[in-house]
C-alpha positions as CSV (number, residue, x, y, z in Angstrom):
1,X,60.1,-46.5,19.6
2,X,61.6,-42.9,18.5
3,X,64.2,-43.9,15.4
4,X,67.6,-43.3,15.7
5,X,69.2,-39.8,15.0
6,X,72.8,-39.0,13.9
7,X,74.4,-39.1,17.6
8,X,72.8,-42.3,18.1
9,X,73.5,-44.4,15.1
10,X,77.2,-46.7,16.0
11,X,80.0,-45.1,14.2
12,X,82.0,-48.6,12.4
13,X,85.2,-49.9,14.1
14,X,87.2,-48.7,11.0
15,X,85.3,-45.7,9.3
16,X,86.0,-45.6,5.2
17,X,88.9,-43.2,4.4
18,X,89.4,-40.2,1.8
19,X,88.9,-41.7,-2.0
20,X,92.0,-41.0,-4.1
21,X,90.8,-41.1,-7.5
22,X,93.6,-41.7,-10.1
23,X,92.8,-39.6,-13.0
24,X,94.8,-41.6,-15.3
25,X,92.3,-44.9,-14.8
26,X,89.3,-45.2,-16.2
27,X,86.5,-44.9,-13.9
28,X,82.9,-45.9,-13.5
29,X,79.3,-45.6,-11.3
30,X,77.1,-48.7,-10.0
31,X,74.1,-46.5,-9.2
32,X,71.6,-47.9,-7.5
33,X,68.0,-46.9,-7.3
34,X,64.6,-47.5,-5.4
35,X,65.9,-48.8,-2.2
36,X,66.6,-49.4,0.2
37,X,65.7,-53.0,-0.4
38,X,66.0,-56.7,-0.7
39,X,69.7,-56.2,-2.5
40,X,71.0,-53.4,-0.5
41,X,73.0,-55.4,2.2
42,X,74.7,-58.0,-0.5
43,X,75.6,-55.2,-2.2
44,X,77.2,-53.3,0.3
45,X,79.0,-56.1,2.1
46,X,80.7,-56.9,-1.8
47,X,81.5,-52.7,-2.0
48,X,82.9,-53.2,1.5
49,X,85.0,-56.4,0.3
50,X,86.7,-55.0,-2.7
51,X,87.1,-51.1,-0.6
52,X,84.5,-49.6,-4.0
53,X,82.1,-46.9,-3.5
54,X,78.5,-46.5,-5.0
55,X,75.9,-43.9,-5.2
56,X,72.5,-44.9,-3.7
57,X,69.5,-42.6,-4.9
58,X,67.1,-43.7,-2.5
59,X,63.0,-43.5,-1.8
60,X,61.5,-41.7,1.6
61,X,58.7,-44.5,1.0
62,X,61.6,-47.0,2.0
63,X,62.9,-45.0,4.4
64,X,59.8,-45.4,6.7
65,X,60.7,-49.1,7.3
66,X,64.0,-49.2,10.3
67,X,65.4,-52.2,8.5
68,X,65.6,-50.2,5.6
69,X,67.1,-47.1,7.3
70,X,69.6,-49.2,9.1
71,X,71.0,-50.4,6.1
72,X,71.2,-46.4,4.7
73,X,73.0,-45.9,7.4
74,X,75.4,-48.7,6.5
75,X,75.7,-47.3,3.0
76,X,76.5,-44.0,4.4
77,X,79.2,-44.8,6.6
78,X,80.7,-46.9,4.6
79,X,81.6,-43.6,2.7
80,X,78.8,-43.7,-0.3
81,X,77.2,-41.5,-1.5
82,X,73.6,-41.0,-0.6
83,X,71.1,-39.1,-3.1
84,X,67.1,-38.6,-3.2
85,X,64.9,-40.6,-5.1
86,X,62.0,-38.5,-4.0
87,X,59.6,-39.8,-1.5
88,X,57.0,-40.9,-3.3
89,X,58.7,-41.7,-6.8
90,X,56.2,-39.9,-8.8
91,X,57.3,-38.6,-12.2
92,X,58.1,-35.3,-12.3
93,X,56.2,-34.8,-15.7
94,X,52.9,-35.1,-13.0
95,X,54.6,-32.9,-10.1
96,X,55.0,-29.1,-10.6
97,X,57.8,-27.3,-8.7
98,X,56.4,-27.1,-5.3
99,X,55.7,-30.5,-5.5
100,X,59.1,-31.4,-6.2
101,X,60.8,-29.5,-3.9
102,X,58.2,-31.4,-1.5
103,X,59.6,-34.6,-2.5
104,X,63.1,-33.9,-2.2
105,X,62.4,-32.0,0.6
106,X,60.8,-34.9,2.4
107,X,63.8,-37.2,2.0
108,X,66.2,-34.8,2.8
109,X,64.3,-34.4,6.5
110,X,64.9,-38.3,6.8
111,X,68.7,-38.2,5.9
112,X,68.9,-35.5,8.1
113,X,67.3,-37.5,10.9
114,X,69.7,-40.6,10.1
115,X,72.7,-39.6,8.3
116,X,72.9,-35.7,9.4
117,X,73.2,-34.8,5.9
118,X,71.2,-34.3,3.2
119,X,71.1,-35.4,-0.4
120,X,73.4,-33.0,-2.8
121,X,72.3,-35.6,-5.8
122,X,69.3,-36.3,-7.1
123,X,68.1,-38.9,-9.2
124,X,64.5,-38.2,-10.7
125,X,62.1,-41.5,-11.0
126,X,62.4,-42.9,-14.9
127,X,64.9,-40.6,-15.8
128,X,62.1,-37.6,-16.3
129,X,63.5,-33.5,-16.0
130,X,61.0,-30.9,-16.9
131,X,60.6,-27.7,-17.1
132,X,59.0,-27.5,-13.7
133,X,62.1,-29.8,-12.4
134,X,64.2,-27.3,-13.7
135,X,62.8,-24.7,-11.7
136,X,62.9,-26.7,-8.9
137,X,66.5,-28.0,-8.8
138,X,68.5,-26.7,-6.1
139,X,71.2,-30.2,-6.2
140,X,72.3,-31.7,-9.5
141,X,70.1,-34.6,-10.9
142,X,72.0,-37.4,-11.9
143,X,70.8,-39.8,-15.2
144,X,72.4,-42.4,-16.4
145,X,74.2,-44.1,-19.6
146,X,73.6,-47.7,-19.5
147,X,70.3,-49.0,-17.9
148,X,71.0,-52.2,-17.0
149,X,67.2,-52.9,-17.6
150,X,67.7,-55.0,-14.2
151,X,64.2,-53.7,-13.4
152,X,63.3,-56.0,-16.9
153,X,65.1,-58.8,-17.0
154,X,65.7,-60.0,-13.3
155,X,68.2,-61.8,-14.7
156,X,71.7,-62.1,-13.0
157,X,73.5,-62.8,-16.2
158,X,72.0,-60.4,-18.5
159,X,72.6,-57.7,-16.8
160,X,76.3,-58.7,-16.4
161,X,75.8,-59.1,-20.5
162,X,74.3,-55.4,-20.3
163,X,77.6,-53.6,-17.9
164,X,80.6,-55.6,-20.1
165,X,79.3,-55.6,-23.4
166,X,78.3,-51.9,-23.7
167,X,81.1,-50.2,-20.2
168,X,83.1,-47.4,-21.5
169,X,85.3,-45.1,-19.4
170,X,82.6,-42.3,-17.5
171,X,79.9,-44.4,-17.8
172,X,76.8,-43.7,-15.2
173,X,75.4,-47.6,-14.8
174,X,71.8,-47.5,-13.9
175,X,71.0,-50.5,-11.3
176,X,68.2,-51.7,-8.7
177,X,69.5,-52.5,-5.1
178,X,65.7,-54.1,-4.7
179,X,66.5,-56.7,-6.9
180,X,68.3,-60.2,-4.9
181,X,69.1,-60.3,-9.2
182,X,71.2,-57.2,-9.0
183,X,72.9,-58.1,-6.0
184,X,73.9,-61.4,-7.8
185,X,75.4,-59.9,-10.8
186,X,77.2,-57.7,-8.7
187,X,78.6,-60.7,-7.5
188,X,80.7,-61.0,-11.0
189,X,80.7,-57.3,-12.1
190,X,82.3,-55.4,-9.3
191,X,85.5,-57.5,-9.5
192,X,85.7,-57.6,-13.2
193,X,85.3,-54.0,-13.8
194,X,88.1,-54.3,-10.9
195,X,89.4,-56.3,-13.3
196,X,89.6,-54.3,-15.9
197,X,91.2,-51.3,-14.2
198,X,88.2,-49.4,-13.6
């Protein structure tokens, strides 16, 4: 069957509002990469329950799959932000430009199809920006200042260990919504950080 494009995807009974940042709290980013995945519907039905936002840098690869583009489609009405991951999630230190305009390319034709937008973030795969990804930016690419290391551990409670041990104010957090491990510490770090006035 032909996937579903923007005029056919259900809109949500109560669509996310504006975001009114207050500039005088402190304010973080649970990004999540490689998805969508395994994680990616616990974690958006715990942004959904405490009204909180997250980037998701996502992978055309994944995007193949309709489970996986149903819950992009969840992310994205839900008011988050969607970036590229690239489509194959090849370092860019092996890609000239060409080649990574193709990859960014590519996922923007699939958010297109499903979201009617396309990425204005990207994330490169392991963090890499070369020359040749310089040449080739035309959005911002987005790194990162604590890696959780969820993609190491698996570990629920390290990677809570990792966010409020190390959390500052501005802080970029580096996560994995293909991990059920990530979606589990989320569990405990999205209401703390709460919490904490973030």
């Amino acid at each position: 069957s032909e996937p579903a494009g923007p005029d056919d995807i259900p809109t949500p009974s109560e669509p996310a509002g504006p975001r009114v940042l207050d500039p005088e709290r402190p304010i973080v980013a649970l990004t999540f990469d490689d998805g969508p995945g395994q994680g990616t519907t616990a974690i958006l039905d715990l942004l959904e329950q405490y009204d909180a936002r997250a980037p998701f840098f996502v992978i055309g690869l994944c995007l193949e799959q309709p489970v996986q583009t149903e819950k992009l489609q969840r992310a994205f009405y839900l008011g988050c932000a969607i970036g590229s991951h690239t489509y194959d999630h090849i370092s860019f230190r092996e890609l000239d430009a060409e080649q990574i305009r193709s990859q960014t390319e590519r996922v923007n034709e699939q958010l297109m199809q499903y979201t009617g937008f396309p990425a204005d973030l990207v994330r490169p795969p392991y963090g890499h920006i070369t020359d040749e990804a310089r040449k080739a930016a035309e959005t911002p690419y987005i790194h990162w200042s604590i890696d959780t290391e969820d993609w190491l551990s698996r570990d629920a409670q390290a990677i809570v260990a990792m966010v409020q041990e190390n959390v500052q104010d501005g802080d970029i957090i580096l996560m994995h919504d293909i991990y059920p491990s990530t979606a589990e510490a989320c569990e405990t770090l999205i209401p703390w950080l709460i919490e904490q006035g973030y």
